[in-house]
N, C-alpha and C positions, 0 to 999 in steps of 0.2 A: 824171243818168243816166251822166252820164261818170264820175263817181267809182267805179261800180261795174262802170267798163271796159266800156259799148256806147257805140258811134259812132252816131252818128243818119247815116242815110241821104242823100247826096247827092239824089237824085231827090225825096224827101217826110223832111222832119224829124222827123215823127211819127210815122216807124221809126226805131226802132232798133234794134243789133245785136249780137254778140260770138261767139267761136268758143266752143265748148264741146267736151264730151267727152261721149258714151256711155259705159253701164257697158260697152260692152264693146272700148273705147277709142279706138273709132272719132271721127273730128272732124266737128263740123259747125256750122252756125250757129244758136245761138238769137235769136228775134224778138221783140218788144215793139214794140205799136202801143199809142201814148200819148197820145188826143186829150182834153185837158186839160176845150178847151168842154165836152166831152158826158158825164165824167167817165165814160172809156168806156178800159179797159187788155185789153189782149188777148195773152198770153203764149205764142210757140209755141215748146214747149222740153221735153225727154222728161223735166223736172224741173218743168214750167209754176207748178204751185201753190206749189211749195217757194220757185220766183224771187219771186213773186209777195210769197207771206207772209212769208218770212226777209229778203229785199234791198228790194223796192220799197217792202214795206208799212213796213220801218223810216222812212221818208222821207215816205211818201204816206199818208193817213189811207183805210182801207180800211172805206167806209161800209157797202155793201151786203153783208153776209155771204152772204145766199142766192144772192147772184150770183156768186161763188167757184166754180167748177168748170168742166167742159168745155162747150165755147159750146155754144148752143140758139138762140141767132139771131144772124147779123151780116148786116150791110146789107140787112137787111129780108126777106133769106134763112132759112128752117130749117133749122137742121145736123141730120143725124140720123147 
């Protein structure tokens, strides 16, 4: 993850982070939560899929297609 410029998180390593840019050129931080065990990635970035399929997935083997998109559940919660 470091090669494509986020820092993992002092408090939990399984964040990590990087400034980014809004289109409308506002800064802010995009997130990636990276828990290996559960093969479990969670992108929060107004770019999330594109991080995802263009940068992570060149590196990380991106099994589940249908689970590609905006979350439906985490930690046992329903997003709606």
């Amino acid at each position: 993850m470091n090669h494509l410029h986020f820092l993992s998180c002092k408090a939990d390593p399984d964040v990590w982070m990087r400034k980014a840019a809004k289109g409308d050129g506002s800064e802010y931080w995009e997130y990636v939560l990276l828990y290996t065990n559960d093969a479990l990635v969670l992108v929060v970035s107004e770019h999330g899929e594109q991080v995802l399929r263009q940068e992570i997935g060149k590196y990380f083997e991106l099994v589940k297609e249908e689970s590609i998109g905006p979350p439906q559940l985490y930690l046992s919660g329903r997003m709606h």
